[in-house]
C-alpha positions as CSV (number, residue, x, y, z in Angstrom):
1,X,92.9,101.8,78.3
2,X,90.4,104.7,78.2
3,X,89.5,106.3,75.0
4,X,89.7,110.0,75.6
5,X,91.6,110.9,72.5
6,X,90.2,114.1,70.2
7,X,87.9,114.5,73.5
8,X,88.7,117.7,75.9
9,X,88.8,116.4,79.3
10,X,89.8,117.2,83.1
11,X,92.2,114.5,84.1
12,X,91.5,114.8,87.9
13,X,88.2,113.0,87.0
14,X,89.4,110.5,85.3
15,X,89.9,108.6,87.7
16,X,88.1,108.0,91.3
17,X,89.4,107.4,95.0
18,X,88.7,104.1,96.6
19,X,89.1,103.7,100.3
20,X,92.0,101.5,100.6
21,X,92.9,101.3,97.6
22,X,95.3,102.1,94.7
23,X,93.8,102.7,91.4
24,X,95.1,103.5,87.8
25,X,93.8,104.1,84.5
26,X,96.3,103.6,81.3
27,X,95.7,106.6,79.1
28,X,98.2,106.0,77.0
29,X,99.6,102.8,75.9
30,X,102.8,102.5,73.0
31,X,105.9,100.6,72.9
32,X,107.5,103.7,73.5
33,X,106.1,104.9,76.7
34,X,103.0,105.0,79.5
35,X,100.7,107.8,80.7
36,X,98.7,106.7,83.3
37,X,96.6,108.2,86.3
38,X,96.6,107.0,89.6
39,X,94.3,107.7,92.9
40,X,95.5,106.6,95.9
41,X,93.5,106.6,99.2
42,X,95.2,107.9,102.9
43,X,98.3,105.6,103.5
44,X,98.3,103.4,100.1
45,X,101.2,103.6,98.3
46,X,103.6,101.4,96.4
47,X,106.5,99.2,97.9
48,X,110.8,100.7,96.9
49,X,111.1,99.2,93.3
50,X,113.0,100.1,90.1
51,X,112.2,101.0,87.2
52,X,114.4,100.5,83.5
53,X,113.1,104.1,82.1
54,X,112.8,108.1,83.9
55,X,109.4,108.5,85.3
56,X,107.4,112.0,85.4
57,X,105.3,112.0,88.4
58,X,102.8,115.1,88.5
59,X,100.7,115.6,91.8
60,X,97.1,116.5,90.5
61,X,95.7,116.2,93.8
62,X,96.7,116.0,97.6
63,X,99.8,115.0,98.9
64,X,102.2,111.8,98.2
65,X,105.5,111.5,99.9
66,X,108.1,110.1,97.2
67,X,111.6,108.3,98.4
68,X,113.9,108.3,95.6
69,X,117.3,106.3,96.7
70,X,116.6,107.2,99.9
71,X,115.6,110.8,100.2
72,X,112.5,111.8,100.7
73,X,110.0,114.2,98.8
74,X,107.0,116.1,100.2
75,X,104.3,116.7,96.9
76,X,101.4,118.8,96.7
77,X,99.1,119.2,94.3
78,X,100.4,121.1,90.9
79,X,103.9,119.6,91.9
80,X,106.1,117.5,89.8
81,X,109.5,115.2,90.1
82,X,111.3,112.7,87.9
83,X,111.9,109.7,89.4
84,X,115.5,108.4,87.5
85,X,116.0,105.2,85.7
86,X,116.9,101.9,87.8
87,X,116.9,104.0,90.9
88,X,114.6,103.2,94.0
89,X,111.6,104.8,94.4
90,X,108.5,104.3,96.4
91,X,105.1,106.3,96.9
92,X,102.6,106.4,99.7
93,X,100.5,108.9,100.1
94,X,100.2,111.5,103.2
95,X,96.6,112.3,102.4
96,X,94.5,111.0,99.6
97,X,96.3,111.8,96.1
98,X,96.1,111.6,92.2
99,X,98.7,111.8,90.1
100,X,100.0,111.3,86.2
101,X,102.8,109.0,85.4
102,X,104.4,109.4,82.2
103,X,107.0,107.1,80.9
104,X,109.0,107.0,78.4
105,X,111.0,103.8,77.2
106,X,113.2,105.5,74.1
């Protein structure tokens, strides 16, 4: 978990690109609820699973495509969608992407 709090910062470089990869960074970590960055390279993404809590997903950069039960989302960069509780959802990105995932348990 990085230690960025009483800090001004610009989430976007937080956290870096690596080719072929998927890489995250907790930010926030409470029995309550995540925030956590992400940077996915060109067709990375993460397989149709559940989850027990709502998800905030916010584009900070490029473009993901996000299947929740099914349909499909197009996200730029500035975008946003909440991904429901114990629904199906999956990510992969169309071009290289960052995003913030907040969760919140209660």
């Amino acid at each position: 978990m990085m230690n960025i709090m009483g800090e001004v910062g610009s989430l976007i470089s937080l956290v870096d690109y690596q080719d072929g990869s998927v890489v995250s960074k907790e930010l926030i970590k409470k029995e309550k609820g995540t925030v956590t960055l992400f940077a996915f390279d060109q067709g990375q993404g993460l397989s149709e699973h559940t989850a027990p809590f709502d998800a905030l997903v916010y584009i900070l950069d490029g473009e993901a495509e996000i299947s929740i039960s099914g349909k499909q989302y197009n996200l730029k960069s500035g975008e946003t969608i909440i991904m429901p509780a114990n629904k199906p959802h999956s990510l992969k990105a169309i071009n290289r992407f960052k995003m913030l995932l907040v969760m919140i348990k209660a």
